[in-house]
N, C-alpha and C positions, 0 to 999 in steps of 0.2 A: 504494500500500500504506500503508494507516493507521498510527502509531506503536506502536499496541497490536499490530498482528498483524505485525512486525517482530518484537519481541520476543518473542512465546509462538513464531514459527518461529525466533527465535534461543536462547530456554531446548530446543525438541524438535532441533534439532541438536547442544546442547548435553549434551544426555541420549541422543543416539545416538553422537555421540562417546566419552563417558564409557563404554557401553555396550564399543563397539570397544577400548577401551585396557582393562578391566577383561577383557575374551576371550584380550585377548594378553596380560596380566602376570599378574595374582591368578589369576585361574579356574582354568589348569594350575596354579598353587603350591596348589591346595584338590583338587585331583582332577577339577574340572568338565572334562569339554572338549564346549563347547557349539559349535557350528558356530553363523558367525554368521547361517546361513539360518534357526535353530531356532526366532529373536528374529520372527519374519513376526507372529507373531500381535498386538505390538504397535502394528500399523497398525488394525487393529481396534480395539485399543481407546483410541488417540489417537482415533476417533472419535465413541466413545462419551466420551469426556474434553471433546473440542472441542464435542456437544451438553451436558453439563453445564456449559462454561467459559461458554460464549455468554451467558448472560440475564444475567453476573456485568461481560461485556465494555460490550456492546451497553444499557446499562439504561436508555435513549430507546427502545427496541422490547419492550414488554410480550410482545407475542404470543411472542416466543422462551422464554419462560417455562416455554412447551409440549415444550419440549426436552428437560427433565426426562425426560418420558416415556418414551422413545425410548433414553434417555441411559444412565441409570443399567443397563438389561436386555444391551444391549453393551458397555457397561465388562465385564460379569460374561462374558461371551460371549470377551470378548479375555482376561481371566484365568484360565476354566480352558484356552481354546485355547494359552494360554502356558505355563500350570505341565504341559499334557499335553505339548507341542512339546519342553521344555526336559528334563524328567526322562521322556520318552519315556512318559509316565504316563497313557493315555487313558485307561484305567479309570477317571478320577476323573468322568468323564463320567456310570457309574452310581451314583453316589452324590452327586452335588452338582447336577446338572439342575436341579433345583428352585430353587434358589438365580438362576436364570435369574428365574421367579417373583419371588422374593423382590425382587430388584430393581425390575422392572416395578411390583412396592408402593410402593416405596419414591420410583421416579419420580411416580408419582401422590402420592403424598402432598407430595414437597416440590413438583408444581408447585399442590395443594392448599392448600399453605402460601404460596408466593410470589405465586400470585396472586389467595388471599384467594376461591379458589372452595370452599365446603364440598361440594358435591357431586362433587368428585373426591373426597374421602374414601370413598365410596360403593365404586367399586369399588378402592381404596386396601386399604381393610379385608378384602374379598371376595378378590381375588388373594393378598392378604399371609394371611391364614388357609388357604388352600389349599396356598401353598406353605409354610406350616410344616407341614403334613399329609403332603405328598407328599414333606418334608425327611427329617420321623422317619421315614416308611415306607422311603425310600431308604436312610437310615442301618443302620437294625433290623433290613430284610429282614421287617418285620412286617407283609406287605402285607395280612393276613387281620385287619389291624386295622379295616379300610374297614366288616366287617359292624356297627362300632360309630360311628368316627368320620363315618361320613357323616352323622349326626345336626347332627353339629358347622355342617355348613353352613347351615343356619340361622338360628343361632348368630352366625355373620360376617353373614349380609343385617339380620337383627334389629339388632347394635349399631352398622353400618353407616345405617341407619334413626336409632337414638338420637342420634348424631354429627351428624346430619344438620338435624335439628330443633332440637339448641343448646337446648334446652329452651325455644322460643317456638312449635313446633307440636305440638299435643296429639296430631292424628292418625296424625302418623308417631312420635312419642312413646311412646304407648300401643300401635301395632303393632309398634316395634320390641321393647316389651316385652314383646309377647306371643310373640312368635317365640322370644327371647332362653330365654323362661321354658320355653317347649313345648321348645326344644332342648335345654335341660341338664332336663330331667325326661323327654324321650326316651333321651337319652345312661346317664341313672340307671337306668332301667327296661332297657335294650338289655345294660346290661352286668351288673346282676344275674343275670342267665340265665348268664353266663360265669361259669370260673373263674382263680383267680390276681388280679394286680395288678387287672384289668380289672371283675372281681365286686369287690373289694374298693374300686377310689374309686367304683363305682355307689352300693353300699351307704351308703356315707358321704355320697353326692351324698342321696342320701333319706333319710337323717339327718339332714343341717343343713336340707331344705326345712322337714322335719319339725319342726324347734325352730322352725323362721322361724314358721311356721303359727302353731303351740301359743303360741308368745312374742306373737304379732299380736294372737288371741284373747283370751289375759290380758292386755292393754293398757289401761291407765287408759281408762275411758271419761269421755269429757268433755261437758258438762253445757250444751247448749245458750246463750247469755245471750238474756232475753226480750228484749223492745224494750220502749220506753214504754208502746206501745198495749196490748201484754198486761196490763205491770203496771196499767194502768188498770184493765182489763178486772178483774184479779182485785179489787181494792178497791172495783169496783161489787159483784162479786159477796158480798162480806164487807158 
């Protein structure tokens, strides 16, 4: 057993002791009385901890870097399994689900970051726009919002594209802009037909295109500079 995994088993017994002496003193003085079976869901997410801890331990092995992935989506998996266990609260399961999502972004993106891959930002950006979709829907109960925001998915592959290119490829450059652009001019048009909040940021999405346009147009036009060979050209002609 290596010196380092000594230690993180000696800080997780440390913190399940802790756990145990806080069940028997404080928790009854506050009203909790939690059985210490309630605490299960913390093995889950010490696993989702030990694939995030790993790339931090181990940082002679690159490849564990991919742990990320995996990592962060089970931490969330062992947190509401523990806040449902402890306050007997499973409901929080229809309202926070997505937050599963969220994570799995969130994994792609830092292993995006650590190991300097830009195309894990790809679906980084793609799952993380989804689950903010499926977050507010779960929150709102506004699930009739999907006849507008599905537009939005585009939207996430387009700036997923822009991200991707870093501004040295023109062709995913130029398509993620046009995806980008068709989405929020879909989204404008889709929710104009509605009413309330929904008609009203459409209207205003087609108002600010509207000035971008009209502002584009009135645009200093700028004046070619000849080369040599023209102004030559024009002093023969004279």
């Amino acid at each position: 057993m290596t010196k380092k995994t000594t230690n993180y088993s000696g800080l997780f017994l440390i913190l399940l002791g802790g756990l145990a002496l806080l069940q028997a003193t404080i928790f009854p003085q506050l009203g909790w009385d939690f059985s210490f079976w309630r605490f299960w869901p913390l093995g889950i997410g010490a696993v989702g901890l030990a694939f995030i801890v790993a790339p931090f331990i181990y940082t002679n092995q690159p490849g564990l870097k991919a742990l990320f992935i995996p990592g962060f989506p089970v931490m969330v998996v062992g947190t509401l399994l523990l806040w449902g266990s402890l306050f007997n609260a499973w409901g929080i399961w229809q309202y926070f689900w997505p937050m599963i999502l969220l994570g799995l972004a969130v994994g792609f993106l830092a292993a995006s970051v650590f190991t300097r891959n830009v195309w894990l930002m790809i679906p980084a950006i793609i799952i993380g726009m989804n689950g903010l979709i499926f977050q507010f829907c779960a929150l709102t109960g506004l699930w009739g919002a999907w006849a507008i925001l599905w537009t939005l998915e585009p939207l996430a592959v387009g700036l997923a594209l822009l991200v991707a290119s870093g501004g040295k490829n023109p062709g995913l450059m130029w398509t993620g802009m046009a995806l980008s652009a068709a989405s929020v001019g879909g989204f404008a048009l889709m929710s104009v037909t509605l009413s309330g909040w929904a008609g009203s940021l459409g209207a205003i999405l087609l108002i600010v295109a509207g000035i971008g346009l009209v502002a584009r147009g009135r645009g200093p036009v700028y004046l070619k500079e000849k080369s040599p060979d023209d102004l030559l050209v024009d002093k023969v002609k004279l």
